[in-house]
C-alpha positions as CSV (number, residue, x, y, z in Angstrom):
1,X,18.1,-70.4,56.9
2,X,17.3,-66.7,56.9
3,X,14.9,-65.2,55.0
4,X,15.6,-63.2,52.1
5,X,16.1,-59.6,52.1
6,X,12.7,-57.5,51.6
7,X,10.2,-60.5,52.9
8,X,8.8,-59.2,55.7
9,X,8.6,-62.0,58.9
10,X,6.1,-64.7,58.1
11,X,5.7,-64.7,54.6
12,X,7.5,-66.7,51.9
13,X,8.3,-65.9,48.2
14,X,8.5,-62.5,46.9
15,X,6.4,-59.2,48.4
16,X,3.4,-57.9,46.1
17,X,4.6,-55.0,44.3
18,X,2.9,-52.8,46.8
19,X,5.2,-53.8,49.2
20,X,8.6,-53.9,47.2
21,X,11.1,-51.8,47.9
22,X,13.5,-52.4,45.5
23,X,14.1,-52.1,41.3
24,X,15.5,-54.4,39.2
25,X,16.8,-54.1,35.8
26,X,14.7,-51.1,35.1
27,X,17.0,-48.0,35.7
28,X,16.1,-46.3,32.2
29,X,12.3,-46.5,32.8
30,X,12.6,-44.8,36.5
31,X,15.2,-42.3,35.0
32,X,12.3,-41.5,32.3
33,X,9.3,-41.2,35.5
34,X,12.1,-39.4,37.9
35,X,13.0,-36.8,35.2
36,X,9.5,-36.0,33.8
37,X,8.2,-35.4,37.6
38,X,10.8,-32.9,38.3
39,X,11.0,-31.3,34.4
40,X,7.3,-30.7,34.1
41,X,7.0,-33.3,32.3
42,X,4.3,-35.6,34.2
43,X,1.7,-36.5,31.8
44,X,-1.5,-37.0,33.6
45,X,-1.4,-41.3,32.5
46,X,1.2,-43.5,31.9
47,X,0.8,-46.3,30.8
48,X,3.4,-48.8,32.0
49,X,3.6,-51.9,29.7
50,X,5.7,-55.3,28.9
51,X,5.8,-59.3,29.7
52,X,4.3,-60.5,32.8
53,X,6.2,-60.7,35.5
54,X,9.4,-58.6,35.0
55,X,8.5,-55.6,38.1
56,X,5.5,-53.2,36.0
57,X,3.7,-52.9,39.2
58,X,6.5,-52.4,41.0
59,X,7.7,-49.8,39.2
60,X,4.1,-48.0,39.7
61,X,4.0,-48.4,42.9
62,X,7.4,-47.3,43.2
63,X,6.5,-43.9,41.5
64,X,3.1,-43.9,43.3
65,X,5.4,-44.4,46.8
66,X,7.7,-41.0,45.1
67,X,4.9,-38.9,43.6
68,X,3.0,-39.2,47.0
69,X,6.0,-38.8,49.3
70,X,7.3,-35.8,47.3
71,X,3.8,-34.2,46.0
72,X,2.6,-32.3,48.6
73,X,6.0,-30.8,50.0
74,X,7.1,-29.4,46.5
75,X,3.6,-28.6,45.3
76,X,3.5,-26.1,48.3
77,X,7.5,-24.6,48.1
78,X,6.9,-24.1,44.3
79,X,9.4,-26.7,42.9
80,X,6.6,-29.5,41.4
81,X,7.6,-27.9,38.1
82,X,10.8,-27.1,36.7
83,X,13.5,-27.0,39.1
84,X,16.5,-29.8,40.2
85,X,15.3,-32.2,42.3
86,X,16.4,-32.3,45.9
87,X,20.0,-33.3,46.7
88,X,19.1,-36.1,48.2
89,X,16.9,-37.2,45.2
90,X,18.5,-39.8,42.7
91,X,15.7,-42.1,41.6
92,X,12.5,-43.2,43.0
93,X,13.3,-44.7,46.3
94,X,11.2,-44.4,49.2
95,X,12.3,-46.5,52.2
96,X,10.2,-49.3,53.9
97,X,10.6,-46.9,57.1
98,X,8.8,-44.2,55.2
99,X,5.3,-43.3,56.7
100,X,4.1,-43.3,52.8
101,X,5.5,-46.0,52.6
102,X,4.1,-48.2,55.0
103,X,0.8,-46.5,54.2
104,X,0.6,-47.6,50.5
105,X,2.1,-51.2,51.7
106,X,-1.0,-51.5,53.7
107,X,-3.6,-50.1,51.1
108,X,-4.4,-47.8,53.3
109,X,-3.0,-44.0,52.0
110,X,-6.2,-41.9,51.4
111,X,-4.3,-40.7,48.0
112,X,-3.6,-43.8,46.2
113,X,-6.8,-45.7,44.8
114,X,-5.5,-49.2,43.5
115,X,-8.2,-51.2,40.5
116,X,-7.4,-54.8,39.9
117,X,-9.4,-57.9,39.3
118,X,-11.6,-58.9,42.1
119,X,-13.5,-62.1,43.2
120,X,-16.6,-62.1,42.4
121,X,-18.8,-61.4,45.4
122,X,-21.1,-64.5,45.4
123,X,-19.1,-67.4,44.2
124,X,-15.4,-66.2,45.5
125,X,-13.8,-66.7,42.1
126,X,-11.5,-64.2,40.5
127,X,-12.9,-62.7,37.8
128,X,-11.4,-62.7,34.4
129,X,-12.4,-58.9,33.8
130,X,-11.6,-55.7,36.1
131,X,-15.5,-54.8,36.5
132,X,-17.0,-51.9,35.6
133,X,-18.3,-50.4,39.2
134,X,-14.6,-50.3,40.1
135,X,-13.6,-48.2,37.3
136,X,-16.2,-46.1,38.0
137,X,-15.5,-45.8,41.8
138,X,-11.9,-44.0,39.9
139,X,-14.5,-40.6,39.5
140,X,-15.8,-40.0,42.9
141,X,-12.5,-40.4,44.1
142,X,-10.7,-37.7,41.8
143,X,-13.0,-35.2,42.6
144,X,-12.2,-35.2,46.4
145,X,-9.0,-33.1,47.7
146,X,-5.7,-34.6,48.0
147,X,-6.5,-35.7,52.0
148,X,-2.1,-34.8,52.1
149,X,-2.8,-31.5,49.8
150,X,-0.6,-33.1,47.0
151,X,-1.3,-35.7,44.4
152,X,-3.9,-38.4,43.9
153,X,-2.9,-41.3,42.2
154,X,-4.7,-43.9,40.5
155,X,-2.8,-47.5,39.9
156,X,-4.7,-50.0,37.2
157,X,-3.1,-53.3,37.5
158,X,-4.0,-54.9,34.3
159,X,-5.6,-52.2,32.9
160,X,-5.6,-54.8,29.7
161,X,-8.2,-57.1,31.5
162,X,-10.9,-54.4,31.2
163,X,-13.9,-55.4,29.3
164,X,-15.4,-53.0,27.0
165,X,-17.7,-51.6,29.4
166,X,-15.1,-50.6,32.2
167,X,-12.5,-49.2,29.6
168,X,-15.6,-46.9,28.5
169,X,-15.6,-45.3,31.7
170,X,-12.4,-44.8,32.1
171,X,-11.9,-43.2,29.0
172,X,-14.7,-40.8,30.4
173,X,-12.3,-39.6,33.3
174,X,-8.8,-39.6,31.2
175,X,-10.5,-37.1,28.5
176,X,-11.2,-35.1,31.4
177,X,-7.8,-35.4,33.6
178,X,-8.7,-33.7,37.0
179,X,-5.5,-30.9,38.5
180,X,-3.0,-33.4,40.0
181,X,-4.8,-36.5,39.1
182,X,-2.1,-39.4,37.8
183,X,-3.1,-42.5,36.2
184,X,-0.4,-45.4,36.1
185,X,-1.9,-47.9,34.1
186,X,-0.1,-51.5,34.1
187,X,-0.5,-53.7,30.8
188,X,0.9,-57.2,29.6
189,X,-0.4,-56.7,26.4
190,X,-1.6,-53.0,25.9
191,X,-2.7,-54.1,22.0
192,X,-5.8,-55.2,23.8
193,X,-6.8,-51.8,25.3
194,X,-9.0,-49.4,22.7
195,X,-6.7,-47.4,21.1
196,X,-8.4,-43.6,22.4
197,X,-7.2,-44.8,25.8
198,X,-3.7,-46.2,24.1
199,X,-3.8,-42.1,22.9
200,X,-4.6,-40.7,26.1
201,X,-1.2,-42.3,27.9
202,X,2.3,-41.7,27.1
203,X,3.6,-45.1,27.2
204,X,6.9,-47.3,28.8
205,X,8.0,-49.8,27.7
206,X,9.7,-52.0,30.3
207,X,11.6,-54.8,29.0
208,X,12.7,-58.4,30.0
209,X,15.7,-59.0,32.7
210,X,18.5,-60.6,31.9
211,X,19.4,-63.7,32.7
212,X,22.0,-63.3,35.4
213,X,18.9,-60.5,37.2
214,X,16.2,-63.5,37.0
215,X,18.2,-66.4,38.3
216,X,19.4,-63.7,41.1
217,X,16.4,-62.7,42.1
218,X,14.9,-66.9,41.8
219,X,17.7,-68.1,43.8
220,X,17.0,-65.0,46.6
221,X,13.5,-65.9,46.8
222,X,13.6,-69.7,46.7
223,X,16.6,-69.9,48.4
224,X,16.4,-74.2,48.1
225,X,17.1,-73.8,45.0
226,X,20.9,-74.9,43.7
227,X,22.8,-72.7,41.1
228,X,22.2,-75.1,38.4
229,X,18.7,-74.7,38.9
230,X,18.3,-71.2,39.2
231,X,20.3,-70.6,35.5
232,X,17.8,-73.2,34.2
233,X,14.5,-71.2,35.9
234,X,16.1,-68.1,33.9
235,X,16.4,-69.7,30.9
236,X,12.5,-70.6,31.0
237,X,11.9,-67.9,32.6
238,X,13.1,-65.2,29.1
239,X,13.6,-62.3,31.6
240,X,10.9,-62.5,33.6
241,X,11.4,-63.1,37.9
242,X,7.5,-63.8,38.4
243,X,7.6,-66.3,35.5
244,X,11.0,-68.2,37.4
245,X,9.4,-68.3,40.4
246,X,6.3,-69.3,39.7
247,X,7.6,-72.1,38.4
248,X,10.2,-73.0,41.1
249,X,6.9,-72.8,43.3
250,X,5.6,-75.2,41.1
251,X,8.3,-77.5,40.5
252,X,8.4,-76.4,37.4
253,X,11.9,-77.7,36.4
254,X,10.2,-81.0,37.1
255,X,7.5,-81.0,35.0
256,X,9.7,-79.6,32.1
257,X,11.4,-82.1,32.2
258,X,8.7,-84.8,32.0
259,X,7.6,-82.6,29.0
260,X,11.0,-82.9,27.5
261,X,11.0,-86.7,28.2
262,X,7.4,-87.3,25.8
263,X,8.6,-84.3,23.9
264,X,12.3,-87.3,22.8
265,X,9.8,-90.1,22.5
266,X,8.2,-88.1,19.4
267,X,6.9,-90.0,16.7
268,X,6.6,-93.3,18.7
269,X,4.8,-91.3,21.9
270,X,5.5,-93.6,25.3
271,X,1.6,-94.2,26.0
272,X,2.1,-94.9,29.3
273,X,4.0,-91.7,30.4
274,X,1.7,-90.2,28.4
275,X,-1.5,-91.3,30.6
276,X,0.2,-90.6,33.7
277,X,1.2,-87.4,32.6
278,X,-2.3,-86.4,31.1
279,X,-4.3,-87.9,34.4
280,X,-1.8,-85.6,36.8
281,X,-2.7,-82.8,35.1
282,X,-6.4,-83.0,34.5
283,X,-6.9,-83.8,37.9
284,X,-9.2,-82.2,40.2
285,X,-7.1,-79.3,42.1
286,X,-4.1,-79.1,39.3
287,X,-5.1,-75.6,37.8
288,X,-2.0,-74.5,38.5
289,X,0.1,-77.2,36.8
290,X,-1.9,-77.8,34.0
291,X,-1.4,-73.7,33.1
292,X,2.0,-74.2,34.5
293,X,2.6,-77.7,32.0
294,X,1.0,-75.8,29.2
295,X,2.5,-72.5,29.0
296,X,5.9,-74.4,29.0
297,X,4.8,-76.2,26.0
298,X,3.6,-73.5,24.1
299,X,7.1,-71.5,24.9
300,X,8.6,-74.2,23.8
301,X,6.6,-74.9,20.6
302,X,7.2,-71.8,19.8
303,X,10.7,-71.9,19.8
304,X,10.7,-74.7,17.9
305,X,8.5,-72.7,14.9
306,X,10.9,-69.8,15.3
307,X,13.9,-72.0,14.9
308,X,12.5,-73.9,11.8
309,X,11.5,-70.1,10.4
310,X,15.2,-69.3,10.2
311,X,16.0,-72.8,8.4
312,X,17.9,-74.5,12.0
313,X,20.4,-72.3,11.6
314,X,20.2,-69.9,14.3
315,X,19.7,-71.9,17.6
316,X,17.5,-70.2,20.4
317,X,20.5,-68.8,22.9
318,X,21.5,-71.2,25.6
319,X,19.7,-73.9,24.6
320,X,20.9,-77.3,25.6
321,X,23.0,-79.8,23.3
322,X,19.7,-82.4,23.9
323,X,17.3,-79.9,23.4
324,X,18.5,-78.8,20.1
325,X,19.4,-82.0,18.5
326,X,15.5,-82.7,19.6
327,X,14.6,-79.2,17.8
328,X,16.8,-80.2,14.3
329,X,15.0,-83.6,14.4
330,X,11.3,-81.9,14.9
331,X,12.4,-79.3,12.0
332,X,13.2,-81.4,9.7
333,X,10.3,-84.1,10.3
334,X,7.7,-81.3,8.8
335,X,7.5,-78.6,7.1
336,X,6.9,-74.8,8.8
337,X,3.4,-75.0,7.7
338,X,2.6,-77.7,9.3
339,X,4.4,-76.7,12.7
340,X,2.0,-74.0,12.9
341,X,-0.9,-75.7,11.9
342,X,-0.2,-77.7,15.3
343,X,0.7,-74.1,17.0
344,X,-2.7,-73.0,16.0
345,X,-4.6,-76.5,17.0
346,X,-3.1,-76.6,20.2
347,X,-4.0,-73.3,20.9
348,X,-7.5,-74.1,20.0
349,X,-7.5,-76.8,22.2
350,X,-6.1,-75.0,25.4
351,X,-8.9,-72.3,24.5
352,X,-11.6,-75.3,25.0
353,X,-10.0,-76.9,28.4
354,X,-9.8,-73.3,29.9
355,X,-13.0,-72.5,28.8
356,X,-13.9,-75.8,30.7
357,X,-15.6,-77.2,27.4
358,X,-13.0,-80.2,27.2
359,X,-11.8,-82.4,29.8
360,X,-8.2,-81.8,30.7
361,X,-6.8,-84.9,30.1
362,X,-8.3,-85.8,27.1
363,X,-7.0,-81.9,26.0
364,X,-3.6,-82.9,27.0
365,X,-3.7,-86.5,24.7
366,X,-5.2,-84.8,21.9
367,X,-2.0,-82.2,21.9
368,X,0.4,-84.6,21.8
369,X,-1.4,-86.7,19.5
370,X,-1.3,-83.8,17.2
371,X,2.6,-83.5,18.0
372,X,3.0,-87.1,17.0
373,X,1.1,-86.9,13.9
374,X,3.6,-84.1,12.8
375,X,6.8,-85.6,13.9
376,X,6.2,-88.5,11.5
C-alpha cells in the first residue's frame, strides 16, 4: 500500500503542522494573511482561533514558512509594504523542497521561535499549562537581529493553555511589539485568554471542514479505512480532520458503537455490558479511550439537549434512522431541564476522574446511572 501523499518515509498518520505542506478548507483565512502581508496590512499578532483539529497550526506555520521565505528578500528591494505581490505569488505556499522550509520542518530556522506545552522536566509528564520561563524566553529572542535580515516570528500553539502567570508576560512584549516581530497565536477557545491580550491581536477565525474535506483527508491518512467508515468518522468528527483521525487511531467507530448499544438499552441499562464497558475503560493504560469514550458521549449528549431545545423537530443533519428514533425516545422520557441537569452532572463527574479524584470505572457507572435515572 503506499503511503499517503505528504508523510514523509517512516512515519504513519498525518505530519505535525510544522511539517504540512498543504491547506485544507481554509482559502478565505490565507487570502485574509496573504493580502495583509503584501497591503501593509500585517498586524504585529494574530491570533488564529477555532475547534481543535481543523489545520490552525498549520495555517501558522504555513504563514510563518511565507513570512520567512519572503521577508528578507522584499524587506530589502522595498516591496514589504504596499505593492502586488510577486507573479509567482498566489497564496502561502512554500514547497517541502524549500530551504525554509525544511528549516522550520526541523525546528531549526534561527527566526522562528515555536511555545507549546512541555513535559515537565522531572516527572516526563506534559503539562497542562504553557510555563511561564518559555514565554519569557519570547523577549530575549525579539531583541536579537533577524539571523536572515527579515522577520522574526513567534508561533504560540495553544496560546489558550497559558496560566495567568505566562499570559502576564506575554502581554509585557505584545504592548511593546519589537520592528518586524510577528506573533501567531493559535487558540481552541480564545474566551480563555485575558481580554488585553484578546485586544492586542487582530483575530481569525477558522472554521470547521466539511464533511466531504474530513472524510477525505481520514480516508488519505488511514487509508484501511472503507468509504463507509470514513463518512461515519466525518460525521463525528463535525469538521474537524484531527478529531476523525484520532478516532480512527483509536477505533473510535468501535467504541461508538458500544456507546450507542448501552446508550438503546436506556432505561433498563444491560449491567453486564455495562461492567465490561466501565472496567475497559478505567483500566490502567486506557487514557486515551476513556477521553476518547467520553468526549463521544458528551457530543452526543449534547446533541441530544440541542435536539430536545428545538422540541424534536429539527434533527441534527445526517443523523441515522436508529440514532434519531433513540434521540425522540430520550426527548420525550424528560423534560429539558432535566437533560441538562445530567449535562451538568456528568460534566462534574468527568471533572473528578480527570482530576484523578474518582476512579474511572466507578465515573463511568455513575454517568450512566444518571442517564438511566433520566430516561425513566
Amino acid at each position: 500500500m503506499s503511503r499517503p501523499e505528504g508523510v514523509p518515509s517512516g512515519e504513519s498518520g498525518p505530519p505535525p503542522p510544522r511539517k504540512t505542506p498543504d491547506l485544507v478548507g481554509h482559502a478565505e483565512a490565507e487570502k485574509v494573511l496573504f493580502e495583509a502581508f503584501h497591503r501593509g496590512r500585517l498586524v504585529h499578532a494574530w491570533l488564529i482561533c477555532g475547534p481543535r483539529g481543523i489545520g490552525k497550526a498549520t495555517l501558522a506555520f504555513r504563514f510563518a514558512r511565507f513570512v520567512l521565505a519572503r521577508g528578507a528578500g522584499e524587506a530589502a528591494t522595498g516591496a514589504l509594504f504596499g505593492g502586488a505581490p510577486p507573479a509567482a505569488a498566489e497564496n502561502l505556499y512554500v514547497g517541502p523542497s524549500e530551504p525554509v522550509f525544511r528549516r522550520v520542518a526541523s525546528g531549526g530556522h534561527a527566526d522562528l521561535l515555536t511555545i507549546e506545552r512541555t513535559a515537565h522536566p522531572t516527572t516526563g509528564k506534559m503539562r497542562s499549562e504553557i510555563a511561564v520561563d518559555d514565554i519569557r524566553g519570547i523577549a530575549p529572542f525579539l531583541s536579537l537581529t533577524a539571523a536572515e535580515g527579515g522577520w522574526r516570528v513567534v508561533v504560540i500553539d495553544g496560546a489558550d493553555e497559558m496560566n495567568a502567570n505566562s499570559a502576564n508576560a506575554l502581554l509585557k512584549t505584545l504592548e511593546e511589539p519589537p520592528k518586524r516581530g510577528l506573533f501567531l497565536l493559535v487558540a481552541h477557545n480564545p474566551g480563555n485568554l485575558p481580554a488585553t491580550i484578546r485586544s492586542r491581536c487582530r483575530m481569525l477565525r477558522l472554521k470547521p471542514l466539511a464533511e466531504d474535506h474530513v472524510a477525505a483527508l481520514a480516508a488519505r491518512f488511514s487509508p484501511d479505512l472503507t468509504a463507509g467508515e470514513a463518512t461515519e468518522l466525518a460525521r463525528l468528527a463535525e469538521g474537524s480532520p484531527g478529531r476523525a483521525l484520532a478516532l480512527a487511531k483509536g477505533g473510535g467507530l468501535g467504541l461508538y458503537g458500544d456507546l450507542l448499544a448501552l446508550l438503546q438499552s436506556l432505561p433498563r441499562l444491560d449491567v453486564t455490558a455495562l461492567h465490561e464497558f466501565a472496567g475497559r475503560l478505567g483500566r490502567a493504560g486506557a487514557d486515551d479511550l476513556f477521553a476518547a469514550a467520553t468526549d463521544l458521549l458528551r457530543w452526543w449528549l449534547g446533541r441530544l439537549i440541542v435536539f430536545a431545545a428545538n422540541g424534536g423537530g429539527t434533527p441534527p443533519v445526517g443523523t441515522p434512522a436508529a440514532e434519531l428514533a433513540l434521540m425522540r425516545r430520550l426527548a420525550a422520557a424528560s423534560s429539558l431541564d432535566r437533560w441538562l441537569e445530567v449535562w451538568e452532572k456528568i460534566n462534574r463527574l468527568l471533572a473528578l476522574a480527570g482530576g484523578a479524584k474518582l476512579e474511572r470505572k466507578q465515573v463511568i457507572l455513575s454517568v450512566f446511572h444518571a442517564l438511566e435515572n433520566a430516561a425513566r
